[in-house]
N, C-alpha and C positions, 0 to 999 in steps of 0.2 A: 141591671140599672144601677149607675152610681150613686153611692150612699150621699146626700145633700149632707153638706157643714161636717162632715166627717174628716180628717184630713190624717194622722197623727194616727195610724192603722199599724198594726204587726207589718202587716204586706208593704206598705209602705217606709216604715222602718228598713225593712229590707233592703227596700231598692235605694234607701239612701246608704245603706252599709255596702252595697256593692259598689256604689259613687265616691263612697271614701275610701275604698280598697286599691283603688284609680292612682293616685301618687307613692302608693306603697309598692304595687307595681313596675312602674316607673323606675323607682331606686332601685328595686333586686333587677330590674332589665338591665339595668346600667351598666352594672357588674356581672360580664357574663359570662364568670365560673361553673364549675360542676353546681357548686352548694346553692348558690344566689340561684341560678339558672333552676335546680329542682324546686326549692323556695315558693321561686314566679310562680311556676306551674301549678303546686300545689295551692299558692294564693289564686292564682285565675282563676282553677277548675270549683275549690270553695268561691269567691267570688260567683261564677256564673250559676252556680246551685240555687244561689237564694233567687235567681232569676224561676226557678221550679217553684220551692218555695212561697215567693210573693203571690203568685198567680192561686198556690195548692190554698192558703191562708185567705186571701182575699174574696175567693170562692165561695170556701167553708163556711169561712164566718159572715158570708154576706157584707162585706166588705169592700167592694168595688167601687173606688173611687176613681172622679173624672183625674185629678191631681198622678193617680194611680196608674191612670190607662197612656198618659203622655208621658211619665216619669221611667215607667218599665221601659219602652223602648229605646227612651234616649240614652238609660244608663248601659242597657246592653251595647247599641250604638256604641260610645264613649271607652267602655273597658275593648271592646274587639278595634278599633283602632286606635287607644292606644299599644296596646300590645304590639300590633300591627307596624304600626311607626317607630316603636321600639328597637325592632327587630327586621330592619330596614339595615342600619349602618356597620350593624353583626354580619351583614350577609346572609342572615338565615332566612329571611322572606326578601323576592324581590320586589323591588318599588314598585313596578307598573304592576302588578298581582296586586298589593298592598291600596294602588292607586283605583284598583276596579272593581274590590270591594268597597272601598272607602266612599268611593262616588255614587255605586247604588247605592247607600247607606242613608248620605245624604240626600240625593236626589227622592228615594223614599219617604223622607225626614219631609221634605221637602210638599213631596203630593197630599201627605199627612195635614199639612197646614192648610194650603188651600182647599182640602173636604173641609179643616177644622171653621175656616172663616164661613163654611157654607152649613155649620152646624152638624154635621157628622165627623164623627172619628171611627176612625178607620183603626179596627186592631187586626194584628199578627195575622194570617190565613196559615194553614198547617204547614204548607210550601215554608214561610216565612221562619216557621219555630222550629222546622228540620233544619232551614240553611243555618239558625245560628246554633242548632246544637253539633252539624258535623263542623262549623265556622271554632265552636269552641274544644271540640275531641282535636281538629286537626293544629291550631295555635297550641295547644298546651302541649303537644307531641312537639314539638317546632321548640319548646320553649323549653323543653327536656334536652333537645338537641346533642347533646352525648351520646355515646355508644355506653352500651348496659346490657351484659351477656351474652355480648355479641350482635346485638340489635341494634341498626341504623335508624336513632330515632328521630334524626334531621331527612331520611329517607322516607321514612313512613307519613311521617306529617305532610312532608309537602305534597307524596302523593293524595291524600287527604285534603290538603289545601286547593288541590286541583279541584277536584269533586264539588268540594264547599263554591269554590267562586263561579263554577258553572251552574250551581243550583242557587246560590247568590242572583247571577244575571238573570236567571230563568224569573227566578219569583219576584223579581224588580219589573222584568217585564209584564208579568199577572198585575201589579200595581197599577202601570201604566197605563194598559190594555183594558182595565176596571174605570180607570179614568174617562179614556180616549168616549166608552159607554157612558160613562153620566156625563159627559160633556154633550154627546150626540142625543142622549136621552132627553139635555134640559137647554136645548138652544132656545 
């Protein structure tokens, strides 16, 4: 149950520290050297941590706030396409890939709101917090993109990238599908 008049939470701190890590991003993408390029990575993967984090604290401390529950998703949302779009004009993810995660993202975004106008919010299903943790192993491998020991790490990721956006499609469609039922449930 979310905490009433609470807002200003550890957990919540969080998710706004992973919303500002968002334009820092951005600039080490921009430049994409060896150094900049490891940087990213290690900025994303801290970045998507405090996504573990926010949830482990908000828990804990009995902390769950409504501000909480719309914030976490969005700022995960927001860092995995940026990234995403980043790494677009490198050549390192292709657009239509980058394109069909990004639109279940939204589109989830999306179903999100209209449960929200009907008084339910709808959090993550476990489907949902696997797609973004391999969505986050396979981007930071992509954003590594250099060879290191002899390891193809633009190879590995985008295999990984595959896996993530077909289990992306999958759990967009459990959203759906969840709908399609309360629409048919509440005619």
């Amino acid at each position: 149950m979310p905490v009433p008049g609470k807002i200003l939470t550890i957990a919540n701190h969080l998710t706004l520290l992973r919303l500002t890590s968002i334009p820092i991003l951005i600039f080490l993408l921009s430049l994409p050297q060896r150094l900049p390029s490891m940087l990213a990575a290690i900025l994303f993967l801290l970045a998507s941590f405090t996504d573990f984090l926010d949830g482990f604290f908000a828990r804990r401390r009995n902390q769950v706030t409504t501000l909480g529950k719309l914030l976490d998703p969005l700022a995960d949302k927001l860092l995995v396409t940026a990234a995403l779009i980043m790494l677009i004009p490198q050549g390192r993810v292709p657009a239509w890939m980058a394109f069909v995660i990004i639109a279940r993202e939204i589109a989830v975004t999306g179903l999100r709101n209209i449960f929200l106008t009907e008084g339910i919010i709808i959090t993550p299903n476990i489907l949902g917090k696997g797609k973004f943790c391999l969505q986050v192993l396979a981007i930071s491998i992509i954003i590594v993109h250099y060879r290191y020991l002899g390891i193809d790490f633009h190879k590995i990721g985008m295999f990984l990238l595959w896996i993530a956006m077909i289990i992306t499609v999958c759990s967009g469609l459990v959203y759906f599908a969840n709908f399609y039922r309360y629409l048919q449930k509440n005619k």
